[in-house]
C-alpha positions in Angstrom: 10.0 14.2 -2.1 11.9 11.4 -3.4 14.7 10.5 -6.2 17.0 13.3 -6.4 15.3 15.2 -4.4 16.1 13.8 -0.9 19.5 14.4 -1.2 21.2 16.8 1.7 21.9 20.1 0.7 23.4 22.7 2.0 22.6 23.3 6.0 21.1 19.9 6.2 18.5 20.9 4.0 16.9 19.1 0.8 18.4 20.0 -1.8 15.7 19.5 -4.2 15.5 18.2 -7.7 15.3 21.6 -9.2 13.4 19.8 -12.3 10.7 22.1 -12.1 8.0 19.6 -11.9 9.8 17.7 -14.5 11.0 14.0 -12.9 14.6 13.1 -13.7 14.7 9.5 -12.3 11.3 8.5 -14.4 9.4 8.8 -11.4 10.1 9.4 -7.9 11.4 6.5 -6.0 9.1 4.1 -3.8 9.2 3.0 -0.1 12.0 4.8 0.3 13.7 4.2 3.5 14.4 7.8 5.5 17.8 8.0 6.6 17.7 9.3 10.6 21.6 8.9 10.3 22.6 10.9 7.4 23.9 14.1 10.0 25.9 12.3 12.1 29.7 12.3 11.4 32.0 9.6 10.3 33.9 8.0 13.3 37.5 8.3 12.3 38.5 4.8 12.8 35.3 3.8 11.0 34.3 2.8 6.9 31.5 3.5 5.1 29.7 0.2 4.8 30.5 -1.5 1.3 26.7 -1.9 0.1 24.5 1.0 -1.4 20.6 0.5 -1.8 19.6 1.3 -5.8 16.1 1.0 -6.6 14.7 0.9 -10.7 11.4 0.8 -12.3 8.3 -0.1 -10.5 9.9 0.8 -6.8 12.4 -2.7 -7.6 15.1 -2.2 -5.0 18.5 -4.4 -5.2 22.1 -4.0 -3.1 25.0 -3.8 -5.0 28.5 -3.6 -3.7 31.1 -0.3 -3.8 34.5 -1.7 -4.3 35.5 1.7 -5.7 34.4 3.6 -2.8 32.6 6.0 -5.3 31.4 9.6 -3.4 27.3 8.5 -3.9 24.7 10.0 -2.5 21.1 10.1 -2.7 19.7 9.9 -6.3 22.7 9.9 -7.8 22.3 7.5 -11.4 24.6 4.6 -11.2 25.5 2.0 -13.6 25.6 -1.4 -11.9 26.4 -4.9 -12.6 23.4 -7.5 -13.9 23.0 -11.1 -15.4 24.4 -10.3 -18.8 25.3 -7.1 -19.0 24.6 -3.8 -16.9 21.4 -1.5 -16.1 20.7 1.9 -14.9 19.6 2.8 -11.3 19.3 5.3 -8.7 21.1 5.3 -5.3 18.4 5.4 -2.2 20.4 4.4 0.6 23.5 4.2 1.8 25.8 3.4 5.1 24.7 1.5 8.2 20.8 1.6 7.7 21.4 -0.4 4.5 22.8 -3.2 6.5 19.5 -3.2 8.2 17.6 -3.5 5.1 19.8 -6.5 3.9 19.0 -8.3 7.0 15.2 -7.3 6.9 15.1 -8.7 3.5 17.5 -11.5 4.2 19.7 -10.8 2.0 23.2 -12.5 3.1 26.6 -10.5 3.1 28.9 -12.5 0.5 30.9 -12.3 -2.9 27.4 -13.3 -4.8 26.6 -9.0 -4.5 26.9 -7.5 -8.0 28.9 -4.3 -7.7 28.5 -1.0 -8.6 30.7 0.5 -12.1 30.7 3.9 -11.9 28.5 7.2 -12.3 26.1 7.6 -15.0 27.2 10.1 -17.5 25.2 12.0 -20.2 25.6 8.7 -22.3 24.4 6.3 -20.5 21.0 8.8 -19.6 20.2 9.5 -22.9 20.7 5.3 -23.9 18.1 4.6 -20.6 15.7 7.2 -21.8 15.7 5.3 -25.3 15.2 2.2 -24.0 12.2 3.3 -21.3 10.9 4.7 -24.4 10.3 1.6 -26.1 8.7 -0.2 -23.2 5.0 1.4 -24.3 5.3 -0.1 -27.9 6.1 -3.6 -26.4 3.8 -3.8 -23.7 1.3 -3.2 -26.6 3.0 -6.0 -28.7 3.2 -8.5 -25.9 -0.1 -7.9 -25.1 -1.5 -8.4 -28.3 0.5 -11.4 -29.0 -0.9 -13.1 -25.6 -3.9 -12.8 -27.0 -4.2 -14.2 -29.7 -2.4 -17.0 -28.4 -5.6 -17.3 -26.0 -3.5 -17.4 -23.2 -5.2 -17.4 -19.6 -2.6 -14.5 -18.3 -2.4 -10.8 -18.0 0.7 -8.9 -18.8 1.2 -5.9 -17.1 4.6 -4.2 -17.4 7.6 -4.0 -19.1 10.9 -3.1 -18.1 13.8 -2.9 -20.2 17.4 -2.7 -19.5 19.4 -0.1 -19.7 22.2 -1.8 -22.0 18.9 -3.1 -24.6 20.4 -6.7 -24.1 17.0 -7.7 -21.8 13.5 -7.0 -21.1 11.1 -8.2 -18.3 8.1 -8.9 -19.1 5.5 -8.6 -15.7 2.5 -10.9 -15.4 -0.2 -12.3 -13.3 -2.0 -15.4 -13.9 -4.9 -17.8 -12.0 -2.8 -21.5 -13.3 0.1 -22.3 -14.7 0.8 -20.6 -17.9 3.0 -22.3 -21.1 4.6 -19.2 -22.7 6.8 -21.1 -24.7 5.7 -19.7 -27.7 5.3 -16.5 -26.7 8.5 -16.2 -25.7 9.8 -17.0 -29.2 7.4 -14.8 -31.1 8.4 -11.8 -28.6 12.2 -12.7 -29.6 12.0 -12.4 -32.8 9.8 -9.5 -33.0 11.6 -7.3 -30.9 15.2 -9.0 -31.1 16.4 -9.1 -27.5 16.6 -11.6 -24.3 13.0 -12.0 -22.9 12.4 -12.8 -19.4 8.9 -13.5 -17.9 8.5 -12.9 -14.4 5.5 -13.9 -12.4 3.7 -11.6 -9.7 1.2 -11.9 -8.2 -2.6 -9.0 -7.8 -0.9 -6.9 -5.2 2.3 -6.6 -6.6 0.8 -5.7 -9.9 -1.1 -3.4 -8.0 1.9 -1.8 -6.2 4.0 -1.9 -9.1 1.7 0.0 -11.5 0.1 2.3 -8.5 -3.1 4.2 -8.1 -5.0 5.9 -5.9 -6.9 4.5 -3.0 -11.3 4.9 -2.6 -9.3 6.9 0.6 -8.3 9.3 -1.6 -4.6 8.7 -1.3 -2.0 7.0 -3.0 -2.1 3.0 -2.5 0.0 2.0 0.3 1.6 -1.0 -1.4 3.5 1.3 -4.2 4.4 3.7 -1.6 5.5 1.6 1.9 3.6 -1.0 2.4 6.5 -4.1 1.8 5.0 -7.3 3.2 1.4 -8.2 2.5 -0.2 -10.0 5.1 -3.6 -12.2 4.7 -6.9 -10.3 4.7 -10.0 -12.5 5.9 -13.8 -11.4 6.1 -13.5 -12.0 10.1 -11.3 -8.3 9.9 -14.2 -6.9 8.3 -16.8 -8.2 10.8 -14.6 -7.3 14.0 -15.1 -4.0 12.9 -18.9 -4.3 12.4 -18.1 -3.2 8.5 -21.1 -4.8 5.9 -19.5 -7.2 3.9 -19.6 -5.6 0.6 -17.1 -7.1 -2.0 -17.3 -4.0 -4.0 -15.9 -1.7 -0.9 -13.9 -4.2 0.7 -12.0 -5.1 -2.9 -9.2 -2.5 -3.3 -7.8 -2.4 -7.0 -5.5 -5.7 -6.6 -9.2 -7.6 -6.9 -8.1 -8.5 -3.5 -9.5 -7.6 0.0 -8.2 -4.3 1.4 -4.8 -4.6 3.1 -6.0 -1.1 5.7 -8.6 -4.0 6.9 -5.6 -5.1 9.4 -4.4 -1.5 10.5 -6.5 -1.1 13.2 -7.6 -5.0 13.8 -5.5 -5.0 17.1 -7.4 -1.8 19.0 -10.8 -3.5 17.7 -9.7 -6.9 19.0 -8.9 -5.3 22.2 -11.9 -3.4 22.7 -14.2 -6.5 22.3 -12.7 -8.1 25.2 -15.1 -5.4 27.4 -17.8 -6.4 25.0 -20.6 -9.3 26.0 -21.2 -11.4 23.7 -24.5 -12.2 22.7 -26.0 -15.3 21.8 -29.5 -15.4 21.4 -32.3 -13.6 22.6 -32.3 -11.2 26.1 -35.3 -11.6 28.2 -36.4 -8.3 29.6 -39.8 -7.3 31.5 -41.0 -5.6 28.3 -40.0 -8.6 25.7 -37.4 -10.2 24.1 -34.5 -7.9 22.9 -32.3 -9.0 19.4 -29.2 -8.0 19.1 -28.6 -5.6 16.0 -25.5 -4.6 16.3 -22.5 -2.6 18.2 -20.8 0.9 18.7 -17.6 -0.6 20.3 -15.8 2.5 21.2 -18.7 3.9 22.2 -19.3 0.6 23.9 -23.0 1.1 22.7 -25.2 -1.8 21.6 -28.0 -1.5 19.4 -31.4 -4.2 20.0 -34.9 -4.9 18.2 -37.8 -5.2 21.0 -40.2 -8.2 20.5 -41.3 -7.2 16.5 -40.7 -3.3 17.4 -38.7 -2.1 13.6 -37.3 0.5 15.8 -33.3 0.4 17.5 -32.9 0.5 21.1 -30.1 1.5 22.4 -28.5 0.2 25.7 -24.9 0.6 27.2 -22.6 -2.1 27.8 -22.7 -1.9 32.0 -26.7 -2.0 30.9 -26.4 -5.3 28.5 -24.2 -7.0 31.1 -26.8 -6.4 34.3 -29.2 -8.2 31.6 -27.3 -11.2 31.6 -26.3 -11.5 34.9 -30.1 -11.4 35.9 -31.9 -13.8 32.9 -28.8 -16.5 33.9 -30.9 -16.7 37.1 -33.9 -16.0 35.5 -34.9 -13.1 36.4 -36.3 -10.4 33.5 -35.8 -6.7 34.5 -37.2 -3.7 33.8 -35.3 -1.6 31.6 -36.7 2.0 30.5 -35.4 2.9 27.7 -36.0 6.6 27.6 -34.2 6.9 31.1 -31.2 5.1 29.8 -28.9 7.4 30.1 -25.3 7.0 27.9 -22.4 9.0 29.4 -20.2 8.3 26.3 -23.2 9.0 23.5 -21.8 12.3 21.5 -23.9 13.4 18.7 -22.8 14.7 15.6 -22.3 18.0 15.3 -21.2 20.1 11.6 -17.6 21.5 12.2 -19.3 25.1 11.1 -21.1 25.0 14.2 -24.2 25.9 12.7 -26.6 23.1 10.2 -25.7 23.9 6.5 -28.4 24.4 4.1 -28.2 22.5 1.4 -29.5 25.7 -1.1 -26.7 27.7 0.3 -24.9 28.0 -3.1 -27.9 28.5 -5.1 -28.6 32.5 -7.1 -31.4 33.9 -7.2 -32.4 35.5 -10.1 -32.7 38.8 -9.5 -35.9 40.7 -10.7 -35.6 43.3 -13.2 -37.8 46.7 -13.0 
């Protein structure tokens, strides 16, 4: 649950949104932040910290100051302080974890912090929901406009204001880009401050969100925060083909989940020979095919044999040892024995056949 929703209720319970499926916040917040200290009571001689976390459109998080002391909490709608003017958000976090968060994101503790006014009132909702509701229209516009000035970018979102005096305008692009005259065109048409701002695949990705070939949301609109670089060589650690099409997630860019387990694969080859050439055995010469690493399993051609043989590692590494002094063993295949080898079994317990759901028809007397 997220936006208003994460709020404590009563008991220490959520409270829920009660919006009956219905988002108030125009769409739950992103990488939120769980707060492990929100049942723990104030020390006496102690203050709230100053700075509250307030996240907008697209999972954009900022920290604003609370000279007011205003009673916040979770997904409450604030009106804060901005270049210009003011905007809408939603409180995420508050107290000592947000000091974390400033320091993860280096944010530094000073006068420079915009501050927060004051609630959001009925007002100021029904002037947001206005403005988000123009955002389609000029994506549309902008869009179009880019267009047919043959520019080499791609505009992707839109976020406007939630005074009307400013809009952002989200793009990606290869080069440099001259959007001069887009800029003006935009201006006129629409009759407010334009601001282009300059992202880059996965933050377009995580911005606009999706679902994963996983079947789950994409972790870069929901926690992923810092993108790390992706090579091929994660890829091949893991023995995956190199298929662009399935290592590719939506960004265009290899699949960020390629580092997640990197390390325990990494690890696990240290126990694994490595294989350079051919292995001389009594019966041939063995190619390497490839290798089960947590199985520590290795898979080999014999001589011009299509089939797979399969030997353990303990097996792979007595082959070495004896063809670095020369001597080709015997190895036989079908006694080879693999105390880690676990075949596949349905979780039914019993094979499924595959005409299980058909009818037949039944014959009338």
């Amino acid at each position: 649950m997220s936006c208003s929703s994460c709020s404590i209720g009563i008991a220490k319970t959520p409270s829920g949104c009660q919006n009956n499926g219905v988002c108030g916040s125009g769409g739950c917040n992103k990488k939120n932040t769980y707060d492990w200290l929100y049942d723990l009571n104030k020390p006496d001689f102690g203050f709230d910290y100053p700075y509250i976390e307030v996240s907008f459109k697209g999972g954009r998080k900022s920290f604003f100051s609370n000279p007011d002391n205003l009673d916040l909490t979770n997904g409450d709608p604030v009106i804060v302080e901005v270049s210009g003017g003011h905007d809408l958000g939603f409180v995420t976090l508050k107290g000592e974890l947000v000091k974390l968060q400033m320091k993860k994101y280096h944010v530094e503790d000073n006068e420079s912090i915009k501050r927060i006014y004051r609630h959001a009132n009925k007002y100021d909702l029904e002037k947001w929901e206005s403005a988000k509701a123009l955002e389609s229209s000029s994506l549309s516009l902008a869009r179009k406009m880019a267009m047919e000035s043959a520019l080499e970018m791609k505009i992707s979102d839109i976020e406007y204001q939630a005074d009307k005096r400013k809009v952002t305008v989200y793009y990606s692009s290869e080069d440099r880009v001259d959007f001069r005259d887009l800029i003006k065109r935009l201006n006129e048409s629409l009759g407010i401050k334009i601001e282009m701002k300059q992202i880059s695949l996965r933050q377009e990705a995580g911005r606009l969100g999706g679902m994963g070939s996983c079947g789950r949301e994409l972790c870069c609109s929901t926690w992923l925060s810092e993108f790390k670089t992706v090579s091929t060589n994660a890829a091949r650690y893991q023995n995956l083909s190199i298929n662009q099409a399935k290592l590719q997630g939506q960004c265009g860019r290899l699949k960020c989940c390629l580092n997640y387990e990197l390390d325990q694969y990494l690890e696990a080859l240290k126990d694994i020979p490595v294989i350079e050439g051919m292995l001389k055995i009594e019966q041939g010469d063995l190619k390497f095919i490839k290798t089960d690493i947590f199985r520590r399993l290795m898979w080999f051609y014999l001589n011009e044999d299509s089939d797979w043989y399969m030997l353990s590692v303990s097996k792979v590494e007595f082959i070495l040892e004896n063809n670095k002094k020369g001597v080709f063993p015997k190895v036989d295949f079908d006694n080879e024995k693999i105390a880690n080898a676990q075949e596949f079994k349905f979780g039914t317990g019993e094979e499924m056949s595959l005409t299980r759901m058909d009818h037949r028809r039944k014959v009338r007397r």
